[in-house]
MARLUM-741952 format. One record per residue: residue number from 1; residue in one letter; x, y, z of N, C-alpha, C in turn. Coordinates in steps of 0.02 Angstrom, whole numbers, plus 50000, padded with zeros to 5 digits. Layout:
BEGIN
LODO_n_res_n.u_n.v_n.w_ca.u_ca.v_ca.w_c.u_c.v_c.w
LODO_NUM_A_X_Y_Z_X_Y_Z_X_Y_Z .
...
//
This chain:
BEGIN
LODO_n_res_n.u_n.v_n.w_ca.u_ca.v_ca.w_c.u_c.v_c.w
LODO_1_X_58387_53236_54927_58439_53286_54915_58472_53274_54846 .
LODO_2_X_58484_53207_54817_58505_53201_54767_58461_53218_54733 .
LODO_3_X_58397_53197_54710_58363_53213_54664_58352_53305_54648 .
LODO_4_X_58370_53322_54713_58369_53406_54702_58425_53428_54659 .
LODO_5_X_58484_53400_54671_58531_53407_54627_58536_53410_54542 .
LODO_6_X_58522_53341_54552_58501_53317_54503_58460_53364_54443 .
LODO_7_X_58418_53387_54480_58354_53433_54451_58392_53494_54440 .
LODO_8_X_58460_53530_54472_58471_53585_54469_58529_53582_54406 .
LODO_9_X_58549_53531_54421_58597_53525_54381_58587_53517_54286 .
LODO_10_X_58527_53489_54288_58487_53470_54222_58466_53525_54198 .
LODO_11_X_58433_53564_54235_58422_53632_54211_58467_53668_54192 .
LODO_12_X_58530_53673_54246_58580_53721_54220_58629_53702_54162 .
LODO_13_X_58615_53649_54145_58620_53618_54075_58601_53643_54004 .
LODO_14_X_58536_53649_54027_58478_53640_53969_58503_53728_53973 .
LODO_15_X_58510_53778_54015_58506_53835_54008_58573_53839_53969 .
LODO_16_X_58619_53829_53997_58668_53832_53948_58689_53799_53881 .
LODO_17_X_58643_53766_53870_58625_53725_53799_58612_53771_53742 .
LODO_18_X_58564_53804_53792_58519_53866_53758_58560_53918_53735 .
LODO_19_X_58613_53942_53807_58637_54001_53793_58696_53993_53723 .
LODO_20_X_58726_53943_53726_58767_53912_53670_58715_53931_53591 .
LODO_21_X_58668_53880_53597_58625_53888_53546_58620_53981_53495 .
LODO_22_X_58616_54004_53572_58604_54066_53560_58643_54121_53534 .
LODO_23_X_58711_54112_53560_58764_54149_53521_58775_54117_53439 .
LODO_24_X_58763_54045_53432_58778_54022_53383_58737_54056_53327 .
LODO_25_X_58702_54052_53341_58631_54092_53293_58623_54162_53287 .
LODO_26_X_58683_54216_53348_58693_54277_53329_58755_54273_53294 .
LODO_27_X_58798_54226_53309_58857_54233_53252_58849_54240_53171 .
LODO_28_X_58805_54170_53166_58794_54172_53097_58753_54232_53081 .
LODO_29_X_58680_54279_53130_58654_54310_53084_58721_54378_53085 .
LODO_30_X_58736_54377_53125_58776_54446_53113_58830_54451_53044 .
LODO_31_X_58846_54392_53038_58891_54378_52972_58862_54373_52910 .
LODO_32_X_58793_54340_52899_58758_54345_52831_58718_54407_52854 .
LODO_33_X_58714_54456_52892_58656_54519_52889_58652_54544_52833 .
LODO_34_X_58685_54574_52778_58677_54589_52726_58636_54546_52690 .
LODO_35_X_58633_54484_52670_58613_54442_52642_58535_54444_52661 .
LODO_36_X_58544_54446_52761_58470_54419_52765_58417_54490_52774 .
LODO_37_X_58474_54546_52754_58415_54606_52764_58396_54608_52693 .
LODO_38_X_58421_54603_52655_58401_54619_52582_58347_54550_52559 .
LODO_39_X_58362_54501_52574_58306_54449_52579_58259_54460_52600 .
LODO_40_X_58260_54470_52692_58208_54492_52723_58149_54550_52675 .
LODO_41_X_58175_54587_52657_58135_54670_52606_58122_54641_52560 .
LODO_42_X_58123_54561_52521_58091_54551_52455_58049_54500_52471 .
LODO_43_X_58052_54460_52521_58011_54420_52526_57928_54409_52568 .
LODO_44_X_57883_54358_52558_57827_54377_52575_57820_54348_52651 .
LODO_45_X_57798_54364_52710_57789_54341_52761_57750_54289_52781 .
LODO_46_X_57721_54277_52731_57675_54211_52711_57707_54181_52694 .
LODO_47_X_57758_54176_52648_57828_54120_52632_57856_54095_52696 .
LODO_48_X_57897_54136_52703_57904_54113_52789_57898_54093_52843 .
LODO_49_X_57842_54119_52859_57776_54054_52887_57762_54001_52875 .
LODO_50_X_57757_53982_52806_57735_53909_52764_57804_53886_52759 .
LODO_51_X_57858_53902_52756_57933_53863_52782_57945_53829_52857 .
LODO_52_X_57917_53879_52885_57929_53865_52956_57880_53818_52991 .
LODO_53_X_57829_53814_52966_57777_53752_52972_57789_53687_52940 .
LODO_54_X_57827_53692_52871_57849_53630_52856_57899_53592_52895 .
LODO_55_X_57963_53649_52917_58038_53639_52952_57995_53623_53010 .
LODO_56_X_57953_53623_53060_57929_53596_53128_57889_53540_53116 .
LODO_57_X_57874_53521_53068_57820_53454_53033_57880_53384_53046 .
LODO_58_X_57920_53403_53015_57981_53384_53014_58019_53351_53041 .
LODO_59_X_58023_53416_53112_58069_53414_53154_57995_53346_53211 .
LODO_60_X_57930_53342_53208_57894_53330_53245_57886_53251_53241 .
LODO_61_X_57889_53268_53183_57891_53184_53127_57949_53143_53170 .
LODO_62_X_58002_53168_53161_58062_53156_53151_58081_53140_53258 .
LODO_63_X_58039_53176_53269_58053_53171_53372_58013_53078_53386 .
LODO_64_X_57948_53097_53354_57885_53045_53378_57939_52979_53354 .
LODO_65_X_57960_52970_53298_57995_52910_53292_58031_52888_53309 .
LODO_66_X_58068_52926_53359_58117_52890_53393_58066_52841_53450 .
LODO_67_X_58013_52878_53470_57973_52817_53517_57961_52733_53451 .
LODO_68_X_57942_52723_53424_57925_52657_53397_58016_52636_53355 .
LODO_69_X_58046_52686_53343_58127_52648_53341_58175_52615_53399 .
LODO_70_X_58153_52648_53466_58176_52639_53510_58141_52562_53533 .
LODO_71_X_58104_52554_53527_58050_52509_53557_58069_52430_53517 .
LODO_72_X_58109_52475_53462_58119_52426_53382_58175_52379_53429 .
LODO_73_X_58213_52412_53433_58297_52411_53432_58315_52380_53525 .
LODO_74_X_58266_52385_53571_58265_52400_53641_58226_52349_53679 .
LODO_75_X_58147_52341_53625_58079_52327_53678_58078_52357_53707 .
LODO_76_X_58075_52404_53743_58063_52467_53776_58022_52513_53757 .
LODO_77_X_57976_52529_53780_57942_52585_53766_57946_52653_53770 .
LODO_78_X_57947_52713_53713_57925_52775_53749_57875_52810_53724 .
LODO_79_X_57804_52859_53770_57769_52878_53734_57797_52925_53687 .
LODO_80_X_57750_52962_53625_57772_52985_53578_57781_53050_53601 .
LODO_81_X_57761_53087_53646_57781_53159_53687_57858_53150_53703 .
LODO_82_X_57851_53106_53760_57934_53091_53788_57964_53076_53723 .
LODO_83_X_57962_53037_53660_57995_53051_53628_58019_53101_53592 .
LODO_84_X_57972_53147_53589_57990_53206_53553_58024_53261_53589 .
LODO_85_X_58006_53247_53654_58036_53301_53719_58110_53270_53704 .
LODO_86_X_58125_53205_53722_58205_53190_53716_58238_53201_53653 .
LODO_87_X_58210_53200_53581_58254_53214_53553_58239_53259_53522 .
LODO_88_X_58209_53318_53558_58230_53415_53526_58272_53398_53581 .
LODO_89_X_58287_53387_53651_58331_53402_53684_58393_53392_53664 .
LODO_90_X_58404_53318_53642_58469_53306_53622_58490_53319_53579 .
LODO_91_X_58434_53344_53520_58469_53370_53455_58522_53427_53460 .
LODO_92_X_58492_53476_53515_58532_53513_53516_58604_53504_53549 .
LODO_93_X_58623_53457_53542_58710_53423_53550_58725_53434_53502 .
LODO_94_X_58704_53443_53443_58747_53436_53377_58769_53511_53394 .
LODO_95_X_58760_53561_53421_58781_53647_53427_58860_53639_53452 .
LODO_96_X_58870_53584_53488_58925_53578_53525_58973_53532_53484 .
LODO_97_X_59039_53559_53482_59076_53522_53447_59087_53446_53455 .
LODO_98_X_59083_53400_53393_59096_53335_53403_59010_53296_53385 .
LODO_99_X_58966_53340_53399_58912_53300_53405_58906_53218_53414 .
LODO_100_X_58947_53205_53487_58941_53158_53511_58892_53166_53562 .
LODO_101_X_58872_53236_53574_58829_53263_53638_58775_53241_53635 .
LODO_102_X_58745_53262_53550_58681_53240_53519_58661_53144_53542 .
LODO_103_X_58684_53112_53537_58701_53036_53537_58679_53029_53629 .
LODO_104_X_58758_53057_53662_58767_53032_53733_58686_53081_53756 .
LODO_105_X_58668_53122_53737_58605_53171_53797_58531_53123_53766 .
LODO_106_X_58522_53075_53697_58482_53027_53670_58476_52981_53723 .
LODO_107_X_58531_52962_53723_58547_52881_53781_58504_52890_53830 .
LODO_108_X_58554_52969_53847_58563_52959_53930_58460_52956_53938 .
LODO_109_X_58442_53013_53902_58382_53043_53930_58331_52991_53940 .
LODO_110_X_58341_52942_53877_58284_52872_53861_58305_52822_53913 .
LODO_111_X_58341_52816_53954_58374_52756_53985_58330_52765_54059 .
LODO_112_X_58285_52727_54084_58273_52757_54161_58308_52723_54220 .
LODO_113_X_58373_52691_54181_58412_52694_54238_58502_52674_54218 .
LODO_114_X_58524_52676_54238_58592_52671_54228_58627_52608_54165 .
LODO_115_X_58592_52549_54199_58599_52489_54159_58573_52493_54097 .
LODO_116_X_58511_52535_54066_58524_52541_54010_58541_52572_53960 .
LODO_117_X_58568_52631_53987_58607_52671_53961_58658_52640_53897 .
LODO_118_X_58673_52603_53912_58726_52567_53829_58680_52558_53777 .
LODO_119_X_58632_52492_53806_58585_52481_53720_58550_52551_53710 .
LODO_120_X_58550_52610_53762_58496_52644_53729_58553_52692_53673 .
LODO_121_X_58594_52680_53706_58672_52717_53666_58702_52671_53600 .
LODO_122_X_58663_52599_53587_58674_52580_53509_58611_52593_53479 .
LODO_123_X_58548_52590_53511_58486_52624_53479_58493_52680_53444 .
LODO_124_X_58516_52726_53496_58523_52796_53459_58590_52812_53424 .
LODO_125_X_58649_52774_53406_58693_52770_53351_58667_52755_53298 .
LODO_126_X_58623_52684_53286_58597_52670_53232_58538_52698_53204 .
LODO_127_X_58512_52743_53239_58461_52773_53219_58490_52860_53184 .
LODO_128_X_58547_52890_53228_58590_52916_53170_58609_52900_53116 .
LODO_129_X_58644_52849_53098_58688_52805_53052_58609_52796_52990 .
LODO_130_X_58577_52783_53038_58496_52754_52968_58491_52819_52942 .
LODO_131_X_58482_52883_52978_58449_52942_52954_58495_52963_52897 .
LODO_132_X_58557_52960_52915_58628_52977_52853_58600_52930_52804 .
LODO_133_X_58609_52884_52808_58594_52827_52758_58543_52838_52720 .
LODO_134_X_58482_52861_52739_58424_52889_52717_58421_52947_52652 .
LODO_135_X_58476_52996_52703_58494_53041_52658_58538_53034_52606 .
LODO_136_X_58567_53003_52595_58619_52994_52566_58595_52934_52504 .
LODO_137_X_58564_52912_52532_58493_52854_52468_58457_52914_52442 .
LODO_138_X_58454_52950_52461_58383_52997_52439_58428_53045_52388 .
LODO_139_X_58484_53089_52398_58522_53126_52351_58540_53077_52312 .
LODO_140_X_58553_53029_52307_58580_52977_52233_58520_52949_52214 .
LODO_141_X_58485_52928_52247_58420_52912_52205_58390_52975_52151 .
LODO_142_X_58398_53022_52178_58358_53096_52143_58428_53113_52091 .
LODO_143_X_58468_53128_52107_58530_53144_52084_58562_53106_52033 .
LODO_144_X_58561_53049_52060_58588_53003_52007_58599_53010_51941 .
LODO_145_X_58544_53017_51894_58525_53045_51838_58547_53103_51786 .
LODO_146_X_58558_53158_51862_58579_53218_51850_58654_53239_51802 .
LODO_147_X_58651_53263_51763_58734_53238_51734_58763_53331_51761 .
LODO_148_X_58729_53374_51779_58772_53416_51817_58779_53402_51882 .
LODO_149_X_58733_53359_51935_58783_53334_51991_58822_53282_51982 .
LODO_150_X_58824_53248_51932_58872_53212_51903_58951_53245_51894 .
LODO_151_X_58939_53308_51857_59003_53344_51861_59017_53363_51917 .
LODO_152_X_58962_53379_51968_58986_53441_52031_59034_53371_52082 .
LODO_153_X_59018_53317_52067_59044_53268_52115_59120_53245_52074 .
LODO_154_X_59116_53259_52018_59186_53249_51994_59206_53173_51952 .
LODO_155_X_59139_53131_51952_59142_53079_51923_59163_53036_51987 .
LODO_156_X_59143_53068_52033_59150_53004_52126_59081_52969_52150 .
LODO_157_X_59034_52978_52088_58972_52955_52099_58962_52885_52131 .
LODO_158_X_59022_52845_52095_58990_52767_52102_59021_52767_52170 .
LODO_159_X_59074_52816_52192_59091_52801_52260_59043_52810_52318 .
LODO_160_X_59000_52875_52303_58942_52873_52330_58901_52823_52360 .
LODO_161_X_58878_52787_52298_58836_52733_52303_58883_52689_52326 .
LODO_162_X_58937_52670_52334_58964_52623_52364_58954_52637_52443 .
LODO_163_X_58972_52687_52454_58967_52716_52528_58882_52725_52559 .
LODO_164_X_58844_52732_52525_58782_52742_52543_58778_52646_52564 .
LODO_165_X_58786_52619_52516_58746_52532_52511_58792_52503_52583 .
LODO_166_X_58862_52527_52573_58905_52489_52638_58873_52518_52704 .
LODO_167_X_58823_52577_52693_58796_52616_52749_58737_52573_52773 .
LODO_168_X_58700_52564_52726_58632_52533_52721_58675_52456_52759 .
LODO_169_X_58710_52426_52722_58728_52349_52741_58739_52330_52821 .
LODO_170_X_58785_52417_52833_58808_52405_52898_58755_52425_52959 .
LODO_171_X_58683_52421_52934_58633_52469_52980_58582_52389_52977 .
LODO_172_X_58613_52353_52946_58561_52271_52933_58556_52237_52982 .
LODO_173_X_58516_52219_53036_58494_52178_53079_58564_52128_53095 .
LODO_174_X_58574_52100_53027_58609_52045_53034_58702_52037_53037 .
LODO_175_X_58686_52123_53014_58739_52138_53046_58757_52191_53134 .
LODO_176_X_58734_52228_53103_58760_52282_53156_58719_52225_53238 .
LODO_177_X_58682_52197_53238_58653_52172_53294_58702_52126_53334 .
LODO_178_X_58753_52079_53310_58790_52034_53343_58859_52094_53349 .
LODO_179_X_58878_52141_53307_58935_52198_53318_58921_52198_53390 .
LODO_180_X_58844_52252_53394_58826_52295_53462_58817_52243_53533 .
LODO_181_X_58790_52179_53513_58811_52149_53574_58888_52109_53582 .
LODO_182_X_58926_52107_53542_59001_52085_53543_59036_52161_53581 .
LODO_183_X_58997_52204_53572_59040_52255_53624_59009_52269_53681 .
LODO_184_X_58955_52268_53681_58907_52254_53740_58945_52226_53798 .
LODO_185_X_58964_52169_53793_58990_52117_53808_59072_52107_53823 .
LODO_186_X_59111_52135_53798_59154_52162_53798_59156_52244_53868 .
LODO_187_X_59119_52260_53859_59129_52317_53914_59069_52293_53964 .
LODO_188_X_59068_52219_53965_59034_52181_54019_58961_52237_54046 .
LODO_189_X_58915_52242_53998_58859_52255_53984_58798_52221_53959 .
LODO_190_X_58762_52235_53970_58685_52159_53960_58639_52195_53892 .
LODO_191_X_58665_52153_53860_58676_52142_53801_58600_52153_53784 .
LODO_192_X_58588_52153_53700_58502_52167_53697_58488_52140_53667 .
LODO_193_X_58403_52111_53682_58385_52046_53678_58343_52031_53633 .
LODO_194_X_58339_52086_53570_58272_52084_53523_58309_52106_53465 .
LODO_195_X_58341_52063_53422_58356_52078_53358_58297_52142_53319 .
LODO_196_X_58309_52186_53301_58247_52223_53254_58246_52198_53177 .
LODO_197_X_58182_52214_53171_58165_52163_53086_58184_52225_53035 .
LODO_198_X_58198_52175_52986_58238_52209_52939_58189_52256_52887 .
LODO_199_X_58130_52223_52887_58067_52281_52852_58057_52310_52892 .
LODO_200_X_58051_52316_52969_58014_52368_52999_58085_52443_52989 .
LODO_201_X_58135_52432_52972_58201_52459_52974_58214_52499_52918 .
LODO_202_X_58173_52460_52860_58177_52485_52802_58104_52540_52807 .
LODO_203_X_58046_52518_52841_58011_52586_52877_58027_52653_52891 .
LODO_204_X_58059_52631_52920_58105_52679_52963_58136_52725_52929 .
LODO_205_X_58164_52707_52866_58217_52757_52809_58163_52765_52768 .
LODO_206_X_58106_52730_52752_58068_52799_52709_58036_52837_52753 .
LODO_207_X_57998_52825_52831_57997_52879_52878_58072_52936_52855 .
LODO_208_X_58095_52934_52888_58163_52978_52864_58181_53021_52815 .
LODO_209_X_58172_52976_52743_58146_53002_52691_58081_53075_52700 .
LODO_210_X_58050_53047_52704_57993_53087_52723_57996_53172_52760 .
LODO_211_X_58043_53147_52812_58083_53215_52869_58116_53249_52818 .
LODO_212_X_58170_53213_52769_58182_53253_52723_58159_53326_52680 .
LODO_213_X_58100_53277_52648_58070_53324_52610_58027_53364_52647 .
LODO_214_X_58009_53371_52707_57966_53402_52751_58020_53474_52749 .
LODO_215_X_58085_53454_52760_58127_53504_52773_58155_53551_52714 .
LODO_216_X_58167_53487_52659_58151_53520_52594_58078_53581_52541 .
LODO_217_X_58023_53554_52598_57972_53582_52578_57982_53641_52615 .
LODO_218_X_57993_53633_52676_58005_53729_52711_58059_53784_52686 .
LODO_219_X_58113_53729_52643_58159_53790_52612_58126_53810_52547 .
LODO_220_X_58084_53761_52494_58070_53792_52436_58023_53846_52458 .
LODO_221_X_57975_53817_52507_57919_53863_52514_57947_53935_52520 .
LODO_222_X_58007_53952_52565_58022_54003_52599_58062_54040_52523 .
LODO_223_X_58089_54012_52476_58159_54042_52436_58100_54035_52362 .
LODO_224_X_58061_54001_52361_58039_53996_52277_57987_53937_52279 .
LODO_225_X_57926_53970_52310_57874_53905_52304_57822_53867_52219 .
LODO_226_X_57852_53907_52183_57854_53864_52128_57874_53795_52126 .
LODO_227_X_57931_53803_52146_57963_53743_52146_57907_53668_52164 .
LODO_228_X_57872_53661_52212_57816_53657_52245_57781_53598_52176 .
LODO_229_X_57760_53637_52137_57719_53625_52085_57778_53593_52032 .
LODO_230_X_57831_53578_52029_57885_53538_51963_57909_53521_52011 .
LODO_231_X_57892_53438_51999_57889_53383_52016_57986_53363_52026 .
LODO_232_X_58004_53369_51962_58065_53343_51977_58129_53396_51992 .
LODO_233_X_58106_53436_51987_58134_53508_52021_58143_53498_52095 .
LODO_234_X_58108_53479_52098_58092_53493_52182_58138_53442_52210 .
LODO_235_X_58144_53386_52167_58161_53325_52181_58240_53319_52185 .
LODO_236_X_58256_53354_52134_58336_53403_52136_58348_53424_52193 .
LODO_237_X_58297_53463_52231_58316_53531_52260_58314_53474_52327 .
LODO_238_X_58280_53394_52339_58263_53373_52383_58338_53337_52385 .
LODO_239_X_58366_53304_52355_58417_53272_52338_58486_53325_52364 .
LODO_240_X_58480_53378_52346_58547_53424_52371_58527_53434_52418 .
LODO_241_X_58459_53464_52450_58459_53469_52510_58487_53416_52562 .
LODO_242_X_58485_53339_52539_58491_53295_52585_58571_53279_52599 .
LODO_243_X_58585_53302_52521_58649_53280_52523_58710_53331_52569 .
LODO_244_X_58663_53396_52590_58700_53475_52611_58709_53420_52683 .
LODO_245_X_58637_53413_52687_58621_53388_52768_58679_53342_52803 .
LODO_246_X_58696_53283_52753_58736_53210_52768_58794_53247_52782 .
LODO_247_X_58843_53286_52756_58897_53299_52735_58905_53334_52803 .
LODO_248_X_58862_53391_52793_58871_53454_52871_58853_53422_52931 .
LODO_249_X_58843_53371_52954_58823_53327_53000_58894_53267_53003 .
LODO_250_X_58925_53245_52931_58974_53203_52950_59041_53259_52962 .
LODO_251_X_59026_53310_52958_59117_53336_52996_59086_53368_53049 .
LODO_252_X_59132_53338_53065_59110_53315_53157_59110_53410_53210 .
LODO_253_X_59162_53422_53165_59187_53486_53229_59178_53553_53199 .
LODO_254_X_59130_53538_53154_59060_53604_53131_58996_53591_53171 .
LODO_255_X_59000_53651_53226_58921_53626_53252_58879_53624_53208 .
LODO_256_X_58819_53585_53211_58779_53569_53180_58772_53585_53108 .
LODO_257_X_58839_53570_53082_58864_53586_53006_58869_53647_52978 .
LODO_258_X_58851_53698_53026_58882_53760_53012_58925_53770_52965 .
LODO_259_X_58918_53835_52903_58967_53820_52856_58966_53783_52799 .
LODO_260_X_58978_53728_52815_58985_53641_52778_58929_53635_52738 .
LODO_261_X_58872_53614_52767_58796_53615_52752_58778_53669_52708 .
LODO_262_X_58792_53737_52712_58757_53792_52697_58800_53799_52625 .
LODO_263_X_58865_53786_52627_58907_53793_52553_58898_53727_52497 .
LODO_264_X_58881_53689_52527_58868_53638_52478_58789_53639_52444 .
LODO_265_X_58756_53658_52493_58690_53676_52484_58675_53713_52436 .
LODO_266_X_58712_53790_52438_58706_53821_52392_58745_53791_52320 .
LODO_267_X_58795_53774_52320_58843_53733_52261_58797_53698_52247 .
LODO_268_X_58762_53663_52271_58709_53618_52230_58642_53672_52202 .
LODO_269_X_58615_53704_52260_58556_53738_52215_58584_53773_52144 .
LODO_270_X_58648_53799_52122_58667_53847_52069_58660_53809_52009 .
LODO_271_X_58700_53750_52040_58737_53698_51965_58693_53648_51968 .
LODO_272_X_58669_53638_52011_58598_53561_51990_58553_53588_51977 .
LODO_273_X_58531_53626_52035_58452_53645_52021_58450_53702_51980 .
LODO_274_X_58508_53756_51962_58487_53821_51914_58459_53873_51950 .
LODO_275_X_58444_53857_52028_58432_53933_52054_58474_54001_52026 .
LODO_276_X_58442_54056_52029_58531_54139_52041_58528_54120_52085 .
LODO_277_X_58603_54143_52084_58657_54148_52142_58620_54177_52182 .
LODO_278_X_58612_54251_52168_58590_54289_52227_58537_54253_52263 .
LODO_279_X_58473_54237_52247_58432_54207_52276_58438_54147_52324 .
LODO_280_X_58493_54104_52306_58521_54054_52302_58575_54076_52381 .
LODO_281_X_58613_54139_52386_58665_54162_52418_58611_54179_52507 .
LODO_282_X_58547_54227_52465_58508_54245_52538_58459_54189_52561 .
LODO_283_X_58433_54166_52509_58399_54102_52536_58436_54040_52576 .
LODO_284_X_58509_54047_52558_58548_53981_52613_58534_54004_52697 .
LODO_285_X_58565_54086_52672_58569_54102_52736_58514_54130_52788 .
LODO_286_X_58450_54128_52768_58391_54148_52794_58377_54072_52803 .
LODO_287_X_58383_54018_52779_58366_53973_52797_58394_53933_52861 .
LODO_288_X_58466_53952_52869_58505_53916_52910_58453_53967_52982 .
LODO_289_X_58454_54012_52977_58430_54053_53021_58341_54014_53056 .
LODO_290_X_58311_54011_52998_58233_53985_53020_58238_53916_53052 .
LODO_291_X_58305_53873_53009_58315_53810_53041_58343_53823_53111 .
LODO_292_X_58372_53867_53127_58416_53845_53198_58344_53879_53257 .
LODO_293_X_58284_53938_53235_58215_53936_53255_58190_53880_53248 .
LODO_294_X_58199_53844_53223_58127_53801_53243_58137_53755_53295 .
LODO_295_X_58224_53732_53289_58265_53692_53335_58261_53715_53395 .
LODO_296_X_58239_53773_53402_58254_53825_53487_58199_53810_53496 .
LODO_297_X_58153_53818_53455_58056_53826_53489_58039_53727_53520 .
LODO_298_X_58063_53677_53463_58054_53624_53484_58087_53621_53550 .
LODO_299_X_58132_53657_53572_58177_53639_53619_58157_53686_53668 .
LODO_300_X_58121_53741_53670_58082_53741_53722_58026_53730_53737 .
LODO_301_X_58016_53691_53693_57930_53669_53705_57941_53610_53730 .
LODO_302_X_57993_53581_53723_58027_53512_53756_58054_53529_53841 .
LODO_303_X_58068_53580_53850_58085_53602_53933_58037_53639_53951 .
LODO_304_X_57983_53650_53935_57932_53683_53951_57893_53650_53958 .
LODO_305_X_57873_53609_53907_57793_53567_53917_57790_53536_53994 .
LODO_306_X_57839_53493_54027_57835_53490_54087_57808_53516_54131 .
LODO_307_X_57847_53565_54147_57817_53617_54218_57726_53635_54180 .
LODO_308_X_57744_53670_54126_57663_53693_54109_57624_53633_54132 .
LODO_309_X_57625_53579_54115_57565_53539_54134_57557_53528_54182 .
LODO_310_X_57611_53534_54227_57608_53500_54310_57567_53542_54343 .
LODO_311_X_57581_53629_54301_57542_53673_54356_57469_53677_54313 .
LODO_312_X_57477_53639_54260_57392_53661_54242_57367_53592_54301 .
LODO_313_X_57399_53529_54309_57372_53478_54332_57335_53507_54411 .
LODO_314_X_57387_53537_54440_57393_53560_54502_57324_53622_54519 .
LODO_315_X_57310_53661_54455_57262_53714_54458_57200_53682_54432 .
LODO_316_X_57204_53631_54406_57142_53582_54387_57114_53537_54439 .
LODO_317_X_57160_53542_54481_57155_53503_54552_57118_53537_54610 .
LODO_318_X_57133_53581_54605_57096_53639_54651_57034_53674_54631 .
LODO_319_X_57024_53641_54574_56975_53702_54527_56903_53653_54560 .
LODO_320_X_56848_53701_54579_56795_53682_54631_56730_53639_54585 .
LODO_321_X_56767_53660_54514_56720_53642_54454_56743_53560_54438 .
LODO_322_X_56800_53537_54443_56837_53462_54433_56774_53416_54470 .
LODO_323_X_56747_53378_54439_56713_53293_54469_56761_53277_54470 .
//
């Protein structure tokens, strides 16, 4: 009886996850429609496509690793499906204000039972905290140089890098590992028993890296696939992108940086990278749009793949042709 519950209740979750998802994504298109109909009429449908294949490369990359981070940080195992099923699921917490949802629906989902629900809840903090960090190495590494994001930041550059390195420092084995079991421990919890190595960690953030530009590659493709072919163009365009990402992700009570993300984004494509405006104005907002698609499709291919297989298992079972 519980487990029926259980089951009903998870669903009516995930449905209303969705339905959230779903207004969120008619709000915004109904507010940029101008933007994205006049985009929509200039652009090629083959662009679009080749965006949207990069933005799910990405997003796929970016699921599978939580299985060998988790495993990092845990000893625990998960295969690379279940990993990717749990985190399109939980990604979509960031829709909900606070994106603490994103974090607590990580934990909960990887944990197969109650007790480990905490370490799987400093696993998946620090595996946030790395991805920021990632990003935020990756716009100053590219950027750095730049003497118009130099101006657009106001001459707060070195604060940057201060904040990125105290990011990186505080994500170090040798630190954050005795923090997470000093609180562990403290809320009289069993503590975890496998320090993670500090190269396999540094893995991990050029993996990350990588998700980046995957995501970066689906917006040039979609807004100006030139870009594609100039090398350090792109590298601009990879650097603001990361930096839109960090920012609309650290204020907390913009779902999934709504807004935040999309204005800085563009502020950087005008004055760093030299996009027009206009291009620059419909391409933010056709993009926010393809991004919050690809997030829905991972996320039902993540509540879907289940049942589909059980009943292909079940019709494969019966089938008179099976040895």
């Amino acid at each position: 009886m519980k487990s029926r519950v259980k089951r009903v209740v998870k669903h009516t979750a995930q449905l209303a996850l969705l339905l959230v998802l779903t207004y969120c994504w008619y709000l915004y298109v109904k507010k940029h429609w101008p933007h994205v109909r006049g985009f929509g009429e200039a652009v090629r449908w083959s662009n679009l496509a080749g965006g949207m294949v990069f933005t799910m490369l990405g997003y796929a990359i970016r699921g599978m690793l939580w299985s060998p981070f988790y495993h990092e940080l845990t000893g625990k195992r998960l295969g690379l499906w279940n990993a990717f099923r749990i985190s399109s699921i939980a990604w979509m917490g960031r829709y909900l204000p606070g994106k603490v949802w994103a974090l607590a629906g990580k934990a909960y989902l990887s944990s197969a039972d109650k007790s480990e629900v905490p370490g799987s809840a400093v696993a998946a903090t620090v595996d946030v905290l790395w991805l920021l960090a990632s990003g935020m190495l990756m716009t100053l590494g590219f950027l750095g140089g730049n003497s118009a994001a130099r101006e657009v930041l106001g001459g707060h550059s070195s604060v940057a890098w201060i904040v990125a390195g105290l990011g990186v420092l505080a994500c170090h084995p040798r630190v954050f590992f005795p923090l997470a079991n000093t609180l562990l421990r403290w809320t009289r919890q069993p503590p975890l028993l496998r320090p993670p190595r500090f190269w396999v960690m540094m893995l991990f953030l050029v993996a990350n890296v990588v998700c980046f530009g995957f995501w970066t590659a689906g917006f040039v493709v979609m807004i100006e696939p030139g870009l594609l072919l100039d090398a350090s163009r792109f590298c601009e365009t990879a650097g603001v992108f990361a930096g839109a990402w960090v920012f609309g992700f650290a204020v907390l009570l913009a779902p999934a940086g709504i807004g935040v993300r999309d204005s800085i984004l563009a502020l950087g494509l005008q004055h760093v990278v030299g996009l027009p405006p206009d291009l620059v104005v419909a391409g933010v907002a056709i993009s926010r749009i393809l991004t919050t698609l690809a997030e829905s499709l991972c996320f039902l291919v993540a509540i879907a793949g289940p049942p589909i297989c059980s009943v292909a298992r079940r019709v494969s079972g019966r089938s008179p042709f099976r040895q």
